[in-house]
C-alpha atoms as one frame of an Amber mdcrd trajectory, in Angstrom:
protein
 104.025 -20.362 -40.442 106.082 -23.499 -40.444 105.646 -26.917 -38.317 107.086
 -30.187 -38.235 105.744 -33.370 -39.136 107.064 -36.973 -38.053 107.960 -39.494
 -40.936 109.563 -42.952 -40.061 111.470 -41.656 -36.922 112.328 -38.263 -39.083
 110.785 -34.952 -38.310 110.865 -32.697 -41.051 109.687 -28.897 -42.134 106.754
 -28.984 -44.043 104.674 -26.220 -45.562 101.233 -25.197 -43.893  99.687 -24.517
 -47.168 100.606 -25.969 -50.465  99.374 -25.729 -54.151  97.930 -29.210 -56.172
 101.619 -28.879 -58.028 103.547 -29.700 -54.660 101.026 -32.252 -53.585 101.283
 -34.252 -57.008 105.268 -33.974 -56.632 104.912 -34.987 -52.731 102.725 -38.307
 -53.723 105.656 -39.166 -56.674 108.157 -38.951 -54.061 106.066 -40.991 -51.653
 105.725 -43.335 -54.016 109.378 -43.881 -55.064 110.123 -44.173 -50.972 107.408
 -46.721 -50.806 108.872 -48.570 -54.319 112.615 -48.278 -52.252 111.323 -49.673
 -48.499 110.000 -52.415 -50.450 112.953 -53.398 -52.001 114.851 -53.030 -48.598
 112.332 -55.857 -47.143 113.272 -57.723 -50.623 117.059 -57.632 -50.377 116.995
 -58.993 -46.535 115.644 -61.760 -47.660 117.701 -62.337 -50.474 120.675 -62.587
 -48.500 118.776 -65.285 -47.305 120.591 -65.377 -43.332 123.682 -65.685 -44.851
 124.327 -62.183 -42.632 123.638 -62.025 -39.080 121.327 -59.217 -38.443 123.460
 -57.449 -36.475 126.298 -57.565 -38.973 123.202 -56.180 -41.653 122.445 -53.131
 -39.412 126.562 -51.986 -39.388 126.700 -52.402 -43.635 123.513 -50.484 -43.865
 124.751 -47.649 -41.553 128.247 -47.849 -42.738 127.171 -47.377 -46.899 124.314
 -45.270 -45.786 127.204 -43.048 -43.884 129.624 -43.190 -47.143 126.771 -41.989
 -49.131 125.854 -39.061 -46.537 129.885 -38.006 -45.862 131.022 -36.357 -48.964
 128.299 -33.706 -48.293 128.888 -33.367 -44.593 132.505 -31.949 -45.413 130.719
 -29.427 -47.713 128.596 -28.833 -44.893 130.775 -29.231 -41.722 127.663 -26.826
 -40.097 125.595 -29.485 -40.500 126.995 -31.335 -37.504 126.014 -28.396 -35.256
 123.441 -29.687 -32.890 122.152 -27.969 -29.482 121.760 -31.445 -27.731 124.560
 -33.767 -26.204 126.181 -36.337 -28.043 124.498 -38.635 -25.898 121.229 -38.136
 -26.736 121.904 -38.306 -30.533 123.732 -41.713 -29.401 120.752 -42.959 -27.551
 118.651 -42.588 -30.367 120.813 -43.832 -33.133 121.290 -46.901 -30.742 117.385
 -47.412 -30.575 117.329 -47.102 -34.863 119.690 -49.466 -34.930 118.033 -51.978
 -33.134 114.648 -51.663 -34.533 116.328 -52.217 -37.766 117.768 -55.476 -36.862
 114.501 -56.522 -35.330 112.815 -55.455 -38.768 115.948 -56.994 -40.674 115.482
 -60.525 -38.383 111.673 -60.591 -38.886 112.142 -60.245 -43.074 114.539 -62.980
 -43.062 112.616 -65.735 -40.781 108.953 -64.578 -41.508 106.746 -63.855 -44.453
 107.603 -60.479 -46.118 103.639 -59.059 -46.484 102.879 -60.048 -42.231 105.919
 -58.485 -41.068 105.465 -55.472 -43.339 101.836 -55.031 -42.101 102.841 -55.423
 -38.684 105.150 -52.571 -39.221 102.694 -50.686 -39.542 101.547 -50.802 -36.054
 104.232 -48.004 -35.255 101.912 -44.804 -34.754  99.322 -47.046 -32.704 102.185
 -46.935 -30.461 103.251 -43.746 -30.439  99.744 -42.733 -29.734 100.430 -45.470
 -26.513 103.232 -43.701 -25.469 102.046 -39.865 -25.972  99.552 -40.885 -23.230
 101.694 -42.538 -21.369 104.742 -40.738 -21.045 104.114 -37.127 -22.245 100.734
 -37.170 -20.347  98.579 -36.594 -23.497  95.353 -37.416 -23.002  93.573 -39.802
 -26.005  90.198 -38.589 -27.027  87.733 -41.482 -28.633  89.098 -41.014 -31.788
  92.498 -42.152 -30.721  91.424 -44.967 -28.357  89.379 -46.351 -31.638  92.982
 -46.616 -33.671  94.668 -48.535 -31.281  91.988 -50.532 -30.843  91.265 -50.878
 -34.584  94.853 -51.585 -34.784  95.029 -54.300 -32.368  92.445 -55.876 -34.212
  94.390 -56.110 -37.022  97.800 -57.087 -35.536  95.231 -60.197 -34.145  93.945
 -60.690 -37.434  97.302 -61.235 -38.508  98.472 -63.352 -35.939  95.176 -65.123
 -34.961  93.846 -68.713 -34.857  93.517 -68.066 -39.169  96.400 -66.362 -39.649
 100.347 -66.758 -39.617 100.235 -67.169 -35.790 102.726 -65.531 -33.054 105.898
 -66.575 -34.896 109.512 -65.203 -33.623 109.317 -63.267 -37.031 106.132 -61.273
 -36.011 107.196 -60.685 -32.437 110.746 -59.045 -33.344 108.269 -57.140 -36.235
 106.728 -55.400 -32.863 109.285 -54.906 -31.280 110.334 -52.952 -34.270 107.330
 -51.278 -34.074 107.731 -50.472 -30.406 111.169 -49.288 -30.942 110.221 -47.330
 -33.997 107.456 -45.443 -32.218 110.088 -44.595 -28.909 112.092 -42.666 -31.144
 109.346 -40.653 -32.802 108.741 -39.764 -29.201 112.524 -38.892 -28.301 112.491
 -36.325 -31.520 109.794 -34.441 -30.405 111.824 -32.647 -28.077 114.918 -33.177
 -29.921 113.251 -31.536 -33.338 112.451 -28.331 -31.046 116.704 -27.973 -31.188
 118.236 -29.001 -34.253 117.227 -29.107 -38.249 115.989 -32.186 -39.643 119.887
 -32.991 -41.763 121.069 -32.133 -38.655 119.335 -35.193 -36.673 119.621 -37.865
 -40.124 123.759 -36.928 -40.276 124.404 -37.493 -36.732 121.772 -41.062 -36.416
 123.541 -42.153 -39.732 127.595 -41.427 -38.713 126.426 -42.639 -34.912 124.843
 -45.487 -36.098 128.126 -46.760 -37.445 130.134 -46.925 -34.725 127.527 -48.766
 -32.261 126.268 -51.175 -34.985 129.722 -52.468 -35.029 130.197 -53.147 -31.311
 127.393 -55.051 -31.629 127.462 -56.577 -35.188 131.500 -57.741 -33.908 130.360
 -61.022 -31.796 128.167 -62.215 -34.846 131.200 -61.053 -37.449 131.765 -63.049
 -40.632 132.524 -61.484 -43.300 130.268 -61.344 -45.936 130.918 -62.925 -49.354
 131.188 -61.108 -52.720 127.499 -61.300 -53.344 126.098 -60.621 -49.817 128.815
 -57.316 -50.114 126.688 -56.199 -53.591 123.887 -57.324 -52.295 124.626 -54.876
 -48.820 126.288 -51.939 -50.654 122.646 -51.855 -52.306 120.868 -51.492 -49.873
 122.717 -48.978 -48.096 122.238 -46.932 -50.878 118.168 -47.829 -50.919 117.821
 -46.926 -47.449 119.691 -43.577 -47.631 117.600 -42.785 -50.924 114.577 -44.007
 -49.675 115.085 -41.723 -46.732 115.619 -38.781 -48.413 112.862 -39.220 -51.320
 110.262 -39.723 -47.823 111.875 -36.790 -45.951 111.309 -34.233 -49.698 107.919
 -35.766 -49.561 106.808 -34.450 -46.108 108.293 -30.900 -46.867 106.191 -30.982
 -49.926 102.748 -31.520 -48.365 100.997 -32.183 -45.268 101.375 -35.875 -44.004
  97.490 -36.391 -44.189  98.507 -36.774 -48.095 101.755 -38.136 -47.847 100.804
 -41.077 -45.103  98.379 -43.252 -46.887 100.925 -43.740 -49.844 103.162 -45.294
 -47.444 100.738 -48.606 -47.585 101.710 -49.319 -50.994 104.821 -51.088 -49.357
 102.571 -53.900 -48.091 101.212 -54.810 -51.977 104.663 -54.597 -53.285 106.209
 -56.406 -50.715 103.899 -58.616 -51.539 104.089 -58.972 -54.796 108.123 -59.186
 -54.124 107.826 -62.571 -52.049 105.586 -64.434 -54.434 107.790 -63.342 -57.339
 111.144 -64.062 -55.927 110.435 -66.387 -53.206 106.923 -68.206 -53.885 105.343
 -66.427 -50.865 101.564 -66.257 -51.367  99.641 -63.442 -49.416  96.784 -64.764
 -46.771  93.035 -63.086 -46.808  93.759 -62.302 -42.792  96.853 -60.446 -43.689
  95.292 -58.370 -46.854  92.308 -57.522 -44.144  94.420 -57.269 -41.238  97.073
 -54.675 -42.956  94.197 -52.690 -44.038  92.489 -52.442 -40.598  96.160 -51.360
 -39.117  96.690 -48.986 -42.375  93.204 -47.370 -41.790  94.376 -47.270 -37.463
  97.316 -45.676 -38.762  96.000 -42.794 -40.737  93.746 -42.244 -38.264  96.437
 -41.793 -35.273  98.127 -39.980 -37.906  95.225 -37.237 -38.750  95.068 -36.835
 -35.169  98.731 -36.100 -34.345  99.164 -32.772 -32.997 101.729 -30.627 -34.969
 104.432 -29.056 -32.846 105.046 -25.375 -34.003 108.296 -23.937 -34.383
């Protein structure tokens, strides 16, 4: 038996049993994804707002798409989905703008609040099981969100960084992050996991430039390197997360997504002098522990 597990927007196959050999090789992976989103968060704020967001979300998709295309034309069957264009363009439109809202809240806030309010993303989706698929949350669930909450207010509170522009766009993020978990779960039921990351990536291009094209300046030599690596970050971070979750159950691949918040961390004090409050350290860990909870209790959807 096979069933599909969400990661990040992604649902992917995933064994129902696995042996201490695939675990240990799903946690590496895990790891290297979390090492690679942390140096996305790093490199959007080396460029320092030099790049409009929206000109940041059409280089990502556009390297991330050059990366992805020499293998599609190995693989033209790849591109064979059982849903409408549409739908893959309705999604690949909502990626693309949570990852400007992520990419505006790295470059005006600090890197370890916006990271942990990233985090908030399966609080949501539990939000918007209930209220749009008609799921009903037991009092495990209910205790997430509200554990989660608590954090995000940690964060934000009296003590903390307060309700900055930064940490607003990083929930909107989050909001936008958790809507398209909720679109693939019927999507998922149709088409194979490359099938749905090949069509987001090669949509993705096309919109981001509509709407990078008001904001356009081209970007200099160094924002170009700087862009070209990230695109390739993204795509392998990505794929190292998605290898991960077909390895072993999510339960064990999950949690190592938190290391992101220490190393981003660790990123912004080394590069940019950011120092790490107490109400963000607590706060991330009350959302991290909301998190795993919301994701223990996600219901996987057979196939």
């Amino acid at each position: 038996m096979v069933f599909r597990q969400e990661d990040a927007g992604e649902e992917v196959l995933m064994p129902q049993a696995g042996s201490p050999e695939r675990a240990k090789m799903a946690v590496i992976f895990a790891v290297g994804a979390a090492v690679l989103a942390a140096a996305d968060a790093v490199i959007v704020r080396a460029l320092n707002g030099a790049v409009h967001p929206f000109v940041i979300g059409f280089f990502r998709a556009f390297f991330g798409a050059a990366i992805l295309l020499p293998w599609v034309m190995l693989r033209p069957s790849i591109l064979r989905s059982s849903h409408p264009l549409r739908q893959h363009a309705v999604r690949a439109g909502f990626k693309l703008l949570a990852m400007v809202a992520f990419f505006a809240a790295f470059s005006w806030g600090p890197l370890a609040d916006v990271t942990a309010i990233a985090f908030t993303s399966p609080i949501f989706v539990l939000l918007g099981a209930a209220l749009t698929l008609g799921e009903r949350p037991g009092p495990l669930v209910i205790g997430a969100v509200a554990l989660g909450f608590a954090g995000a207010m940690l964060i934000v509170g009296p003590s903390g960084a307060g309700f900055s522009l930064a940490i607003l766009l990083a929930l909107v993020g989050a909001v936008l992050q958790s809507a398209i978990q909720l679109i693939l779960k019927s999507m998922s039921r149709g088409d194979a996991t490359a099938t749905l990351v090949v069509w987001n990536l090669l949509l993705t291009v096309p919109i981001a430039l509509l709407f990078a094209l008001p904001f356009w300046a081209t970007p200099g030599a160094r924002e170009l390197w700087l862009l070209a690596l990230q695109g390739v970050v993204g795509t392998a971070c990505m794929g190292m997360m998605t290898h991960a979750f077909s390895l072993a159950p999510a339960t064990i691949v999950a949690p190592v997504d938190f290391l992101r918040l220490p190393l981003v961390a660790l990123g912004g004090f080394a590069l940019f002098g950011e120092h790490i409050a107490l109400t963000t350290l607590c706060g991330g860990g009350l959302i991290g522990f909301a998190a795993l909870i919301a994701a223990r209790s996600g219901k996987p959807t057979f196939r």
